[in-house]
C-alpha positions in Angstrom: 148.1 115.5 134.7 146.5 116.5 137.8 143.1 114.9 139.1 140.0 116.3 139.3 138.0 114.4 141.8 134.6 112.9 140.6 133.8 110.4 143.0 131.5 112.3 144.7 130.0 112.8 141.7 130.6 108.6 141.0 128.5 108.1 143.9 125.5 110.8 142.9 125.4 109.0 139.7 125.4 105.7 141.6 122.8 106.7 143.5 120.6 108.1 140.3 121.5 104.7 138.6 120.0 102.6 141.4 116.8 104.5 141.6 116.4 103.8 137.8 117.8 100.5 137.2 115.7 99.9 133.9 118.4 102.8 132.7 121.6 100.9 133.1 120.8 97.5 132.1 119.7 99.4 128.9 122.9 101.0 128.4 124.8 97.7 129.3 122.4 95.5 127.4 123.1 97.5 124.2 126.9 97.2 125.0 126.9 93.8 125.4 125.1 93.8 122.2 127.7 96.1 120.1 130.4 93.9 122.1 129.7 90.2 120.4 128.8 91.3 117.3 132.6 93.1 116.7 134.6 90.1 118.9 132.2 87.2 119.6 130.7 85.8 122.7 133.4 84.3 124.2 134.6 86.8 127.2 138.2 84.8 127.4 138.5 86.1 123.6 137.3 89.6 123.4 138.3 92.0 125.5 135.5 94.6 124.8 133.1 91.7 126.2 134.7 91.6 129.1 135.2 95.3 129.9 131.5 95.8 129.2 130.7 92.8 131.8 133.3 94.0 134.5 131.1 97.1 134.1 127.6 95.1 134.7 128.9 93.4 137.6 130.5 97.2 138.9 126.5 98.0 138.9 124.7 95.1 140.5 123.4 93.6 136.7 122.4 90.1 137.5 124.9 87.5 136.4 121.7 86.0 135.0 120.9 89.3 132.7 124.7 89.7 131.8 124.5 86.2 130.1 121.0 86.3 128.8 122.2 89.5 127.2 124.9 88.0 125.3 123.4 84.7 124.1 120.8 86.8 122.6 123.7 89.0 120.8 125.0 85.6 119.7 122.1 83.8 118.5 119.8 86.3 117.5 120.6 87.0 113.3 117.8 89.4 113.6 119.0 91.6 116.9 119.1 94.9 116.2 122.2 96.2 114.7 122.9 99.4 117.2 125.0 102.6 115.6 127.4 104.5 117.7 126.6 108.0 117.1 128.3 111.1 118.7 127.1 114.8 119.2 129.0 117.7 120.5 127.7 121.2 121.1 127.4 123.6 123.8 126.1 124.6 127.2 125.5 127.4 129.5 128.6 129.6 129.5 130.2 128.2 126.7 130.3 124.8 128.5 131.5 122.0 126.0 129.3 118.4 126.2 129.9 115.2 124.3 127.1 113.0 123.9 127.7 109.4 122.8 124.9 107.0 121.5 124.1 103.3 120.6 120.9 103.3 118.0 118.4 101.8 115.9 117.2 104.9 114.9 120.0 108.0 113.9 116.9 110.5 112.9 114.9 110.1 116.4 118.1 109.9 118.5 119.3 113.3 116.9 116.4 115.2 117.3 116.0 113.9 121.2 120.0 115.5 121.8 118.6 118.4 119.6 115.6 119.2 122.1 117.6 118.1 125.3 120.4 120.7 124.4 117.7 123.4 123.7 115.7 122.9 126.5 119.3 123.9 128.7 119.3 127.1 126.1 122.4 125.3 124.8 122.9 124.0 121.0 124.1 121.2 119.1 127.7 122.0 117.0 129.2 120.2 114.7 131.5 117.1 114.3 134.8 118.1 116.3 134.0 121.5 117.9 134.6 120.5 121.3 135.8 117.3 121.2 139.2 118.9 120.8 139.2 120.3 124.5 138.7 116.2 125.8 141.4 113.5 126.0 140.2 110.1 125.4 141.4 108.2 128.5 140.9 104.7 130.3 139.8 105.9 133.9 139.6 103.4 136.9 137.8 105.1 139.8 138.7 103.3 143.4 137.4 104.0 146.4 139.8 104.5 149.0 137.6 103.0 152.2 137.1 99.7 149.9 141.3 99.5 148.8 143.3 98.1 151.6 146.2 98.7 149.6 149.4 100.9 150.1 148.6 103.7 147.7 152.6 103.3 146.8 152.1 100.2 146.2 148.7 100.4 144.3 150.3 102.7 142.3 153.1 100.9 141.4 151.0 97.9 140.1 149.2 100.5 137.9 151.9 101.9 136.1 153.5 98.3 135.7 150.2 97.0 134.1 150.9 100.0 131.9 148.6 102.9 133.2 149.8 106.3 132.3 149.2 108.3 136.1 148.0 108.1 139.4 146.2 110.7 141.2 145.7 110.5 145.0 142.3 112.6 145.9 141.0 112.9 149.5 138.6 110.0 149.1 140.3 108.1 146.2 142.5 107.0 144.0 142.4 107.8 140.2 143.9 105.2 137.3 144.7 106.4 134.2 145.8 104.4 130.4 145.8 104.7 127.4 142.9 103.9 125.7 144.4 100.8 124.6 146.0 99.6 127.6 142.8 99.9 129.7 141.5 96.4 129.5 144.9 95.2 130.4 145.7 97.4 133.4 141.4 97.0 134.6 142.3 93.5 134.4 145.9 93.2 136.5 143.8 95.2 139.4 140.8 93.0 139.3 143.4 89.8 139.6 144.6 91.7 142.1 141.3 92.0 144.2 141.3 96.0 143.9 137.6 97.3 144.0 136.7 99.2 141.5 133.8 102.1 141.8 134.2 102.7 138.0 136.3 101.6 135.0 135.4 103.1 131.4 137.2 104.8 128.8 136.3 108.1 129.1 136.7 111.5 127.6 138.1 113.8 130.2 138.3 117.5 129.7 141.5 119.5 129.4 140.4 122.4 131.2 137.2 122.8 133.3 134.4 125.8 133.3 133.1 127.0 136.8 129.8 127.2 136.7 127.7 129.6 139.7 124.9 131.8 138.1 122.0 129.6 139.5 120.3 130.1 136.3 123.3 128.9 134.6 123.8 125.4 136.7 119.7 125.1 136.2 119.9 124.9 132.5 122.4 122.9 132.1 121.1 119.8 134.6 117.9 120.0 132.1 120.0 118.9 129.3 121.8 116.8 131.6 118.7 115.0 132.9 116.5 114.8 129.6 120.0 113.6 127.8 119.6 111.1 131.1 116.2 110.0 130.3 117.1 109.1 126.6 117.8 105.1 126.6 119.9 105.6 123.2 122.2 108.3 124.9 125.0 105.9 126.8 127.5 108.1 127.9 127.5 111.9 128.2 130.5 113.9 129.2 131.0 117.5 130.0 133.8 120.2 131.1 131.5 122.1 134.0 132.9 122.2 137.6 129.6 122.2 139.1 129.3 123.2 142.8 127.6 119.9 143.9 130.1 118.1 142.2 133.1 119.0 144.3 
């Protein structure tokens, strides 16, 4: 499988995420959340937990928050029981985007990923008609400049954890699992000391759509950003090769 770098756009992300904080300890505070109440609150027993609190720590949520976040999962009988919920439809150019969701509310979430895609002059399709062009993978995201390690060598502890590839891009390395072997391989390389700039389970597209009609790119980074703004959207995944992304 060959790699298709997206560190650059790791770091544009990054660099969104820090300007809006409020944003990611929401999407982590509701993972947390979903975390404890299908595996408990002990980390050393539930992988999920742990995952989710590698990913805190990955961007800058306060130990403090992190464990705040999951006594109140634990203690409180009357949290709020968040639902996953995904949507699938379609951008500019036939782009395909996934849009995954933790809420308290189904009707209000939809009609927010309804708006967002028509707002890009996209629309929202139905159950499985672009989820078919992604593959479900663990990806591990490390940045070459903070890895002092041999790429042959990082490579080889990846596939011995029981990753699936390696890619080598100009500015990093890429991991890749099986879904199911992610926390286990994410966890030899943190024993390991190798920084991480992201580790999630991911849905990476098969094939990717260049986008260049301005008008094009324009539309689609509204649904991108008002899908951005929504605090129940966590994750949202797309198969456009946009130029600023390269």
């Amino acid at each position: 499988m060959s790699g298709h770098s997206k560190f650059a756009n790791i770091k544009h992300k990054k660099e969104k995420n820090d300007a809006a904080k409020g944003k990611i300890f929401t999407i982590i505070g509701r993972e947390i959340a979903v975390a404890v109440k299908e595996g408990g609150a002990d980390p050393a027993n539930n992988s999920k937990l742990r995952d989710v609190i590698a990913k805190a720590k990955a961007n800058n949520v306060p130990n403090d928050t992190i464990e705040r976040g999951i006594k109140k999962a634990a203690g409180d009988a009357n949290a709020v029981n968040y639902e996953v919920v995904t949507y699938e439809g379609y951008g500019p150019s036939g782009t395909a985007i996934i849009v995954e969701a933790l809420t308290d509310n189904k009707n209000r979430t939809a009609a927010n990923v309804r708006n967002a895609f028509t707002k890009g002059s996209g629309n929202v399709g139905t159950q499985g008609c672009v989820s078919y062009m992604f593959d479900k993978k663990g990806q591990i995201i490390i940045d070459k400049e903070e890895c002092k390690m041999d790429a042959d060598e990082l490579m080889m502890m990846a596939l011995d954890a029981g990753a699936e590839d390696f890619n080598e891009e100009d500015d990093s390395f890429e991991v890749l699992t099986d879904p199911n072997e992610f926390s286990a391989v994410r966890e030899a390389l943190e024993k390991a000391g190798i920084p991480m700039a992201e580790a999630d389970v991911t849905m990476i597209p098969q094939n990717w759509v260049d986008l260049s009609d301005e008008n094009d790119i324009k539309q689609l980074n509204r649904t991108l950003d008002l899908l951005d703004e929504d605090d129940d959207v966590q994750n949202v995944y797309h198969n456009a090769n946009l130029p600023d992304e390269e």
